[in-house]
C-alpha positions as CSV (number, residue, x, y, z in Angstrom):
1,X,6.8,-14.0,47.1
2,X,9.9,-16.1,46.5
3,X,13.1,-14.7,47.4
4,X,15.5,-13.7,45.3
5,X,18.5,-11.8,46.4
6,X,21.0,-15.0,44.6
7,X,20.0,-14.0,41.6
8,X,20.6,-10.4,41.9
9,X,24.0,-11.1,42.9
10,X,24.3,-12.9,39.8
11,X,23.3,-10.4,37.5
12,X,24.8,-7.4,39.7
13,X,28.7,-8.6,38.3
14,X,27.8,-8.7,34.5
15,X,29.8,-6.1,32.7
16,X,27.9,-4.8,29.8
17,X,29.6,-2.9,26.9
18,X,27.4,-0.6,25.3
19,X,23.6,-0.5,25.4
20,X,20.2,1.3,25.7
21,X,18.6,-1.3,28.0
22,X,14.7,-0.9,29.2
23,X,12.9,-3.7,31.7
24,X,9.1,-4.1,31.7
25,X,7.4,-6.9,32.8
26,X,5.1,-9.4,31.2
27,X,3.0,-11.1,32.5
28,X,0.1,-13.9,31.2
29,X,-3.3,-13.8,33.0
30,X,-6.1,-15.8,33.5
31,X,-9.7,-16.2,35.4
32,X,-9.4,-16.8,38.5
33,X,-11.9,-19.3,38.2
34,X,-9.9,-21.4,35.7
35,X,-12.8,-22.4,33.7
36,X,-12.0,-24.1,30.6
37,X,-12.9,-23.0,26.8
38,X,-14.5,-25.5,24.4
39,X,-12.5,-25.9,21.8
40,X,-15.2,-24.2,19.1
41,X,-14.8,-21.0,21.4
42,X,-11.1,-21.1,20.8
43,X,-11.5,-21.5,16.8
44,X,-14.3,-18.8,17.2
45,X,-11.7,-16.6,18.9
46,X,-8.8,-17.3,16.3
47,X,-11.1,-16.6,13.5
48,X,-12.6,-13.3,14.5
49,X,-8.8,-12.2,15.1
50,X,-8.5,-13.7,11.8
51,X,-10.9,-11.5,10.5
52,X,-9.0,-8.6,11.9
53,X,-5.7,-9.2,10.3
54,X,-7.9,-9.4,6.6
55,X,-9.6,-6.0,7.7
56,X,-6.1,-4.6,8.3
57,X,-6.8,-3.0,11.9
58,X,-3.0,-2.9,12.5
59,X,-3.4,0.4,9.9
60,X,-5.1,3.2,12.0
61,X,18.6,-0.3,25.3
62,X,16.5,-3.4,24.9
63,X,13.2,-4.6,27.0
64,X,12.8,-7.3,29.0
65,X,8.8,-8.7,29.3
66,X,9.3,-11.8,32.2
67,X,6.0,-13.7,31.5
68,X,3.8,-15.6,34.1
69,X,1.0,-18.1,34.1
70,X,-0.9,-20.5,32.3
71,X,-0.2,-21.5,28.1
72,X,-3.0,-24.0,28.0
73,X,-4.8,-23.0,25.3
74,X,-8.2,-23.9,27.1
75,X,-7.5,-21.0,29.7
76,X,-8.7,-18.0,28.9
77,X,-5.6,-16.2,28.6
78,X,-3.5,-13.3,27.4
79,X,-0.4,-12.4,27.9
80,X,0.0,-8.5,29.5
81,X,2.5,-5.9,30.7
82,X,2.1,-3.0,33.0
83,X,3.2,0.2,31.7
84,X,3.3,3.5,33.2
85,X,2.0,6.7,31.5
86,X,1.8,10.2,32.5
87,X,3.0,12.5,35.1
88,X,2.4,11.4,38.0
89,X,3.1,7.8,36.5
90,X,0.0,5.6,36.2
91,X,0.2,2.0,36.4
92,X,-2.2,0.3,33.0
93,X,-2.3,-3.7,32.1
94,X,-2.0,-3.8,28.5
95,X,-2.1,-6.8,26.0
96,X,0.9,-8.1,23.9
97,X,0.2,-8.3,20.5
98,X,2.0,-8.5,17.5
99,X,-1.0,-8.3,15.0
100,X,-1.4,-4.9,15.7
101,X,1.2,-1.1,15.9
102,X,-0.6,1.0,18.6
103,X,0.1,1.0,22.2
104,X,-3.7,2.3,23.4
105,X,-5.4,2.7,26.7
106,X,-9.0,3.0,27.7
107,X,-10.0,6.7,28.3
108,X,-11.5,7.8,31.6
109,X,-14.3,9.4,29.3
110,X,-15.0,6.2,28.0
111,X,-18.4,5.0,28.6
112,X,-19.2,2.1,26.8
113,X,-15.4,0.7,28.3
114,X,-15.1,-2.3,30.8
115,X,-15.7,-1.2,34.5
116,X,-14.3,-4.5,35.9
117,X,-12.0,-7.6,34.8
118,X,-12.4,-11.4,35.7
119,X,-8.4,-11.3,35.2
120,X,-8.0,-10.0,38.8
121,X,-6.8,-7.1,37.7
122,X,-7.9,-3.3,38.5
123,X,-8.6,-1.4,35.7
124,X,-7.3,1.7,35.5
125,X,-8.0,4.5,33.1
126,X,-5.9,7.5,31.5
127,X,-7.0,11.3,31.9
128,X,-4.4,13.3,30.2
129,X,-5.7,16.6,32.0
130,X,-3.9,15.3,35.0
131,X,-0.9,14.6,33.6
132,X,1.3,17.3,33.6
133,X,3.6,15.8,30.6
134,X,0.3,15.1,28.3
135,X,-0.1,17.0,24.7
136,X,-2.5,16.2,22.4
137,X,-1.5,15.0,18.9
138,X,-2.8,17.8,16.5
139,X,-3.4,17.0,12.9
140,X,0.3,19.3,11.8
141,X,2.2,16.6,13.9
142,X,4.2,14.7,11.9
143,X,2.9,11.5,13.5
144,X,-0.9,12.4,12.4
145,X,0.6,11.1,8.6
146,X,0.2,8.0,9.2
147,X,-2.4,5.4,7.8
148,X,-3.7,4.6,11.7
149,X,-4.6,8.4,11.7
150,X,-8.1,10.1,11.2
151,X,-7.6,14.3,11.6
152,X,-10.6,16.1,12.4
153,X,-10.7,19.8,10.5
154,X,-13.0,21.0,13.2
155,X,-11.2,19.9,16.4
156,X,-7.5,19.9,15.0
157,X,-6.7,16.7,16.6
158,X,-5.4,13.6,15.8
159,X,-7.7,10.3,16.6
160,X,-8.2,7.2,15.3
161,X,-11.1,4.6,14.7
162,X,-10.6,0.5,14.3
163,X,-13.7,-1.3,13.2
164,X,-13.0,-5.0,13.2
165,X,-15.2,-7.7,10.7
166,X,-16.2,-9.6,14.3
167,X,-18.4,-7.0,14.8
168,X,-15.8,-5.3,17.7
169,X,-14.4,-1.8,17.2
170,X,-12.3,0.9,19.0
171,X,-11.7,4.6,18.7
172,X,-10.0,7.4,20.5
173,X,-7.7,10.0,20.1
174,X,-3.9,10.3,20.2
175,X,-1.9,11.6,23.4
176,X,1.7,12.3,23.6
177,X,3.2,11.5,27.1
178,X,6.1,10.3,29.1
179,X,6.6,6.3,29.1
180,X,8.4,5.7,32.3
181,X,11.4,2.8,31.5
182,X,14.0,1.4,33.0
183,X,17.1,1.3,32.0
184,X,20.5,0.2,30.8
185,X,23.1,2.1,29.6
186,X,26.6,0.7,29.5
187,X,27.9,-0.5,32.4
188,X,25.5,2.1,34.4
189,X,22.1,1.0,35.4
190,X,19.7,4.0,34.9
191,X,16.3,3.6,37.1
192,X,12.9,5.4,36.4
193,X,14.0,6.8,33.2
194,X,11.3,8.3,30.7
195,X,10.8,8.6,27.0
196,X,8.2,10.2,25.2
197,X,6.0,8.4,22.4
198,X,2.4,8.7,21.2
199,X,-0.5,6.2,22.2
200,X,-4.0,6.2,21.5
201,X,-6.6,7.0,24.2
202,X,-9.6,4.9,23.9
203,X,-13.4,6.8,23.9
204,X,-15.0,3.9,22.3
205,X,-15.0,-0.1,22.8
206,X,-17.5,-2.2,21.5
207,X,-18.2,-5.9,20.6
208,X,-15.4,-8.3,22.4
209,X,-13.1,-5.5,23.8
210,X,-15.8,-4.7,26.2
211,X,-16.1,-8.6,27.3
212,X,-15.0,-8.4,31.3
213,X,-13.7,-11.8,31.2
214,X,-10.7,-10.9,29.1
215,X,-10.8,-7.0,30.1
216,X,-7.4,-5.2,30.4
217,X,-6.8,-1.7,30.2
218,X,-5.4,-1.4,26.3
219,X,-3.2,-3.2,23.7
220,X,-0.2,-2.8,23.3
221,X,1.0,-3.3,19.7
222,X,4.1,-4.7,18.8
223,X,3.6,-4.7,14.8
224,X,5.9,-3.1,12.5
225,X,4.1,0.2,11.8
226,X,6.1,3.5,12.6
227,X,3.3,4.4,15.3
228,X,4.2,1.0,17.2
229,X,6.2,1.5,20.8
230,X,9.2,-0.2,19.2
231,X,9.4,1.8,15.9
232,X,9.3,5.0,18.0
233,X,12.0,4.4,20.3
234,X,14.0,2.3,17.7
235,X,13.8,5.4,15.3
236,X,15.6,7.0,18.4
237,X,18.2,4.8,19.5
238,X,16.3,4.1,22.5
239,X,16.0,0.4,22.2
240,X,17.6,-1.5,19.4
241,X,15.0,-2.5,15.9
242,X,14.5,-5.7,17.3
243,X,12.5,-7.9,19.9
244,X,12.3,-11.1,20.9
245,X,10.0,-13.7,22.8
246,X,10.4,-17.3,24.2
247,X,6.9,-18.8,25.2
248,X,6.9,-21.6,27.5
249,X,4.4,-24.2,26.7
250,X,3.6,-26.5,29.2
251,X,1.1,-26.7,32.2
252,X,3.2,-23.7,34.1
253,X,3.5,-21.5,31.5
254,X,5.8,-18.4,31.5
255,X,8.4,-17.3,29.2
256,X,9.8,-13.9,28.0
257,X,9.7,-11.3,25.8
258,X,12.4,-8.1,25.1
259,X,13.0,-5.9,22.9
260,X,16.6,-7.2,21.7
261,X,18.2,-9.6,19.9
262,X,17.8,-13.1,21.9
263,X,21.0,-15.1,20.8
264,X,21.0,-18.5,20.4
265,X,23.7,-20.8,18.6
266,X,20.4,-23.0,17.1
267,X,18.4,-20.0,15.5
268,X,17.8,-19.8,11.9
269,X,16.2,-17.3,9.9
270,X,13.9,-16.6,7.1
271,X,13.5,-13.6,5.2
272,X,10.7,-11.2,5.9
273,X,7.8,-10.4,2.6
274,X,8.7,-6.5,2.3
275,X,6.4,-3.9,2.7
276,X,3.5,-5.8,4.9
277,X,1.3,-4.8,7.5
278,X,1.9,-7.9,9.1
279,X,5.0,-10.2,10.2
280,X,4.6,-12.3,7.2
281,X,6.7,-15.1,6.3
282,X,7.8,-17.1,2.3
283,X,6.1,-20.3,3.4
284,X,7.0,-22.7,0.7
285,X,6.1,-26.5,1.7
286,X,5.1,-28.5,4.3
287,X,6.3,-32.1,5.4
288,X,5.1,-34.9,7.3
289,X,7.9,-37.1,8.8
290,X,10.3,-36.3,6.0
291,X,7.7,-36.5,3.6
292,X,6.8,-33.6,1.0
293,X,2.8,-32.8,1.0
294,X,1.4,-32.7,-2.5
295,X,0.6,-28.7,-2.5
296,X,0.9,-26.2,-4.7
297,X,3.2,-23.8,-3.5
298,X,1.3,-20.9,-4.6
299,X,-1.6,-21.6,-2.2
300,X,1.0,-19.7,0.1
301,X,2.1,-16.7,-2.1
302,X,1.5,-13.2,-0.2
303,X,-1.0,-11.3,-2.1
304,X,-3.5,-9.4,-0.4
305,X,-5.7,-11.0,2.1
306,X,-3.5,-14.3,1.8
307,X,-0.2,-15.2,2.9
308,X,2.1,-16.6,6.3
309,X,2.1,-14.7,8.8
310,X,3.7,-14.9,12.2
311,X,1.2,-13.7,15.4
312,X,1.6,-14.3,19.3
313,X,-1.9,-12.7,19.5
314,X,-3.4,-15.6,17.7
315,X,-4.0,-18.7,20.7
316,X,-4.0,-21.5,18.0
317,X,-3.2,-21.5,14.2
318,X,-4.6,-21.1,10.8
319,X,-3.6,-23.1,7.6
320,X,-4.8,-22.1,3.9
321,X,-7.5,-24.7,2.8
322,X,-5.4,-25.7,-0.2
323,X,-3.0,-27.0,2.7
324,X,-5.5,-27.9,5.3
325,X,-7.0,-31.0,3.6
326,X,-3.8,-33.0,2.3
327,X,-1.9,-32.0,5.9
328,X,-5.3,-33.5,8.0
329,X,-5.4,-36.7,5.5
330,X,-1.3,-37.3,5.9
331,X,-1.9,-37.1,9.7
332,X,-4.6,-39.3,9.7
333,X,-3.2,-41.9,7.9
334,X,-0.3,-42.3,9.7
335,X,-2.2,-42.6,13.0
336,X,-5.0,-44.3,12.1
337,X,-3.9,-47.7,12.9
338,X,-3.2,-46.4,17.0
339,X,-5.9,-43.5,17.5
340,X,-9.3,-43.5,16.2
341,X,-10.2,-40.5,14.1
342,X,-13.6,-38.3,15.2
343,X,-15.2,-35.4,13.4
344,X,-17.7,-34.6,16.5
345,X,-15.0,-31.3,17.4
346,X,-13.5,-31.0,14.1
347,X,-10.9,-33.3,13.2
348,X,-9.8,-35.0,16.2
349,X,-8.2,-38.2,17.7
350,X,-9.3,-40.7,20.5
351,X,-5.9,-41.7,22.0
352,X,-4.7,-43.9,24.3
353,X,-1.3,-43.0,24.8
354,X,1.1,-40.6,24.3
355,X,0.7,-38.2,21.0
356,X,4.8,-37.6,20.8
357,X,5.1,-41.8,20.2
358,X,2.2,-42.3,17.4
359,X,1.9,-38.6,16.2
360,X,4.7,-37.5,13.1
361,X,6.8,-34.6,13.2
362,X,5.8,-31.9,10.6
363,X,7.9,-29.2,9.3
364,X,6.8,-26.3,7.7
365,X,9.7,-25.3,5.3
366,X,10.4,-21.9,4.4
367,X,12.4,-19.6,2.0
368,X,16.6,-19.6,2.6
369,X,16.2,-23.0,3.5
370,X,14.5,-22.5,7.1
371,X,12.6,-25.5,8.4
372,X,9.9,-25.1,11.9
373,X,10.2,-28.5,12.5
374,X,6.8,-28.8,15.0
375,X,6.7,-31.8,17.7
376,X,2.9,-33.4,17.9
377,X,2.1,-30.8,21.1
378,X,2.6,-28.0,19.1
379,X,-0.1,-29.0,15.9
380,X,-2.3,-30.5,18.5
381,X,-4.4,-29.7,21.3
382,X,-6.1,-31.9,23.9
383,X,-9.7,-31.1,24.4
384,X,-10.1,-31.4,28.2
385,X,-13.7,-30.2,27.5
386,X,-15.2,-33.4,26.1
387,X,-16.0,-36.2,27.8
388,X,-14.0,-39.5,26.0
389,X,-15.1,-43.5,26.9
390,X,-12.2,-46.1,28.2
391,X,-9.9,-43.1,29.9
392,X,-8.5,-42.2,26.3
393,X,-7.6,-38.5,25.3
394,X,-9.1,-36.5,22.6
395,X,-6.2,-34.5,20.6
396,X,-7.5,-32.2,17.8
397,X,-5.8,-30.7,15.0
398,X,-4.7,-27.4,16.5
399,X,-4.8,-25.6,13.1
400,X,-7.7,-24.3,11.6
401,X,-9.1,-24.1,7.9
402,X,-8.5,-21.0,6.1
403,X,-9.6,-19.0,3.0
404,X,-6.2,-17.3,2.4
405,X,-4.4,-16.4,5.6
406,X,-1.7,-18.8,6.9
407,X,-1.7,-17.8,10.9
408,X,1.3,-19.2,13.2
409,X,-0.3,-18.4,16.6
410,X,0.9,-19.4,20.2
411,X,0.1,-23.0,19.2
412,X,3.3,-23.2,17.0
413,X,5.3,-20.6,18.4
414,X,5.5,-21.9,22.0
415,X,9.1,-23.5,23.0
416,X,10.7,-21.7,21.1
417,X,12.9,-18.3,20.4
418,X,11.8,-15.9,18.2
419,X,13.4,-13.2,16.8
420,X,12.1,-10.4,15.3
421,X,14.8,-8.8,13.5
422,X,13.0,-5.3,11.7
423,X,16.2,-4.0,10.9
424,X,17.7,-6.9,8.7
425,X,14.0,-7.4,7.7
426,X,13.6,-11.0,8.9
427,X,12.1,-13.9,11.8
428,X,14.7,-16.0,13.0
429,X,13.7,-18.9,16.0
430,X,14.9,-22.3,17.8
431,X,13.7,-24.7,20.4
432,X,14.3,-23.8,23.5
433,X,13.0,-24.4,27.3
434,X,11.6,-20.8,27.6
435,X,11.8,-21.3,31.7
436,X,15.5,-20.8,31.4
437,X,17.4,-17.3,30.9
438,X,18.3,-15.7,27.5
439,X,21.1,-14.4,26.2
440,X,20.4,-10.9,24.3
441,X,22.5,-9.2,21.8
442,X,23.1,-5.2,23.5
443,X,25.5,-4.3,20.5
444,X,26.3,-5.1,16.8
445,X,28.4,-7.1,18.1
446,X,28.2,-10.4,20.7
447,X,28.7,-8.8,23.3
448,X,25.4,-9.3,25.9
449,X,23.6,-9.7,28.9
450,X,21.3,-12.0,30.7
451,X,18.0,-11.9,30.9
452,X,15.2,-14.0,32.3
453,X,12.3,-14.7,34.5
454,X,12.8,-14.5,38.4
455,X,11.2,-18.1,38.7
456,X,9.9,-20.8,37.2
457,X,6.8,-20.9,39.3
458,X,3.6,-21.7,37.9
459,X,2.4,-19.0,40.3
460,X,2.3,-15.1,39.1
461,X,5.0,-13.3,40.2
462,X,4.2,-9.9,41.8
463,X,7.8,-8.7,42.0
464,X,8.4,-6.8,38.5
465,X,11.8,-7.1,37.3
466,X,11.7,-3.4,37.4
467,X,11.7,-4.1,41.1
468,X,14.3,-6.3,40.3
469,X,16.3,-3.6,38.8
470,X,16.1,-1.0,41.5
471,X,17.6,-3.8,44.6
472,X,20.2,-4.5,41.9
473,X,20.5,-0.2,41.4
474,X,20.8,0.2,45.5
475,X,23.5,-2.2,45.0
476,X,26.1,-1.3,42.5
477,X,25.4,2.7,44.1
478,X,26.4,0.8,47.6
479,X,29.8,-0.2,45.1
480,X,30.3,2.1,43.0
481,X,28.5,5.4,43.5
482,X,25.2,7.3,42.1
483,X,24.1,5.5,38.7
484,X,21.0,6.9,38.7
485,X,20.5,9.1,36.2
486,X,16.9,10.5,33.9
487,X,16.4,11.0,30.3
């Protein structure tokens, strides 16, 4: 554990104004055993999630998510958070995705549910009979309305059932319990503070949800549906209708997520398509250094089953096949005469030195003139998996080719800042080294705190910033009296 009593003297003089402030920490996992994925099991992966996003299974204060680990896309990872639950509090490690509304947990009557993780985590599982703060969601409640909900006439209670085209599949039931936070509030800091929301316990897992390799003990969804964690407490004035993340891309991996407005002088930002499931995004061009690709804009218009859409649950990226083919054939003419093109992992390159001096930018332009301008890393990945004569390195085209869905997975959205702004109803980002500290908006105004990971170790960091929060609690009570107060 590194120390790191500077830093809470740092943060322990920052005067905030006004705010409902709640710290969780993120964290991204892997196998122990580090075993690398071929790069046909990531593009599996990426399209059975994009499968999910066609079948729609999203349907049925501010937070701060430190992450950890490895971003290499050829690690099996995912990026997590603990959570606690119930009274007493139980600790769960759920997944971070934005593809998807509920916060759910695996049931401890679920039999078909993963006993053990290769993440080197302990699962854990929730029994709302012994927790004292538990009510079942009955089919009256005005949260059984929505379209994640299923009501049974006979048993009066609320539930819910995903089937996903991959041949995976979850269903439970909904709980309503205490979500232990903590907090800032003003210039108070406010420790083990609770708020209650509904979550789905899990009585059912099948197809990849059950695999042990990735196993964790729920999702926790981040969409913009009024049953996600952030629409309920937004809806509140718990936490403000906004979140953030900043994934670090290289080797060490890290970055952060909150729920909060991450401000940046460099962001720009692009109007959200109303009324979608999804985060999904006017996509009107694309450009290879500088240079317009002939495409037809409306390969990219947001119907159903096609448009852009922005997801950190996605490891790599997706491009429409009327875009694919013209963005692979600019590519490959520009680097043709310094890499030697291969088709024996889809399109790839053999290359002898660095991508960033033979490889072009690209910038994907959309609406309110918003440009992603993405460096060679981030439309590329190395495939460590294949063996390559003469010491050169095979780079393959990162995105994959779609039949309607634009996807901008981790890939593309590493190093930088995104913003997820519900309540002005659009996605804002910028480059940035997501191993430094954030700035995040706690008022309407300017005004805001700092925010960021402990460390940049490449190593996981047991310390929570909850744990963080508390040292920094025991100190401003040793200053200025009892802050502690509950919700």
């Amino acid at each position: 554990m590194r120390p790191f009593i500077p830093f809470i003297f740092v943060l322990a003089v920052v005067v905030v104004p006004v705010v409902y402030c709640v710290l969780l920490p993120l964290e991204r996992a892997f196998p122990l055993t580090h075993h690398g994925l071929e790069l046909d099991q990531l593009r599996a992966r990426d399209r059975a999630r994009h499968a999910r996003l066609l079948q729609g299974s999203v349907s049925g204060g501010v937070v701060d998510f430190p992450l950890q680990g490895s971003s290499d896309p050829y690690v099996a990872g995912l990026y997590y958070t603990k959570v606690k639950l119930g009274s007493p509090p139980k600790e769960f490690n759920v997944q971070i995705d934005t593809g998807s509304d509920i916060l759910w947990v695996t049931c401890n009557s679920c039999s078909d549910c993963p006993q053990s993780s290769a993440l080197g985590i302990q699962l854990n599982f929730f029994d709302s009979a012994s927790s004292s703060s538990a009510a079942l969601v009955n089919c009256s409640d005005p949260m059984c309305t929505s379209a994640a909900t299923v009501c049974s006439s006979q048993s009066n209670q609320c539930s819910y059932s995903f089937q996903f085209k991959d041949g995976s599949g979850t269903s439970g039931y909904y709980v309503s319990d205490a979500m232990y936070l903590d907090m800032i509030l003003g210039q108070s800091l406010i420790a083990n503070s609770t708020a209650t929301i509904v979550f789905g316990c899990s009585t059912y897992q099948s197809g990849s949800l059950t695999d042990p390799d990735q196993a964790v003990d729920g999702i926790f969804g981040f969409g913009p549906g009024e049953l996600s964690v952030i629409s309920q407490l937004s809806s509140r004035a718990i936490t403000p209708k906004v979140f953030s993340h900043c994934l670090k891309g290289d080797g060490n991996g890290g970055g952060i997520l909150v729920l909060g407005e991450i401000l940046e002088p460099g962001i720009i930002y692009s109007p959200l398509v109303p009324s979608q499931r999804h985060y999904n995004l006017y996509l009107q061009s694309i450009s290879v250094n500088g240079k317009l690709l002939p495409i037809d804009p409306a390969a990219f218009a947001t119907s159903n089953n096609r448009g852009t859409i922005v997801d950190s649950g996605t490891t790599l990226a997706l491009l429409v096949a009327e875009a694919y083919d013209p963005f692979v054939s600019s590519i490959t003419a520009i680097v043709q005469q310094y890499a030697t093109p291969t088709t024996s992992k889809g399109q790839c390159y053999l290359v002898s030195t660095s991508v960033a001096e033979i490889f072009p930018l690209v910038s994907l332009n959309f609406a309110s003139g918003a440009s992603m301008v993405l460096k060679p890393e981030e439309y590329l990945v190395q495939n460590h998996a294949s063996f390559t004569p003469g010491g050169a390195a095979m780079w393959c085209i990162g995105f994959q080719r779609s039949q309607g869905l634009t996807v901008l997975g981790d890939l593309v959205l590493k190093d930088k800042i995104l913003v997820y702004d519900l309540a002005h109803q659009r996605i804002g980002w910028a480059n940035y080294d997501c191993s430094l500290s954030v700035n995040v908006s706690i008022t309407s105004g300017k005004e805001f705190l700092n925010a960021g990971q402990l460390s940049a170790s490449s190593e996981l960091i047991p310390t929570s910033i909850m744990g963080l929060l508390m040292q920094m609690l025991l100190l401003k009570q040793f200053q200025f009296g009892n802050l502690n107060h509950r919700f």
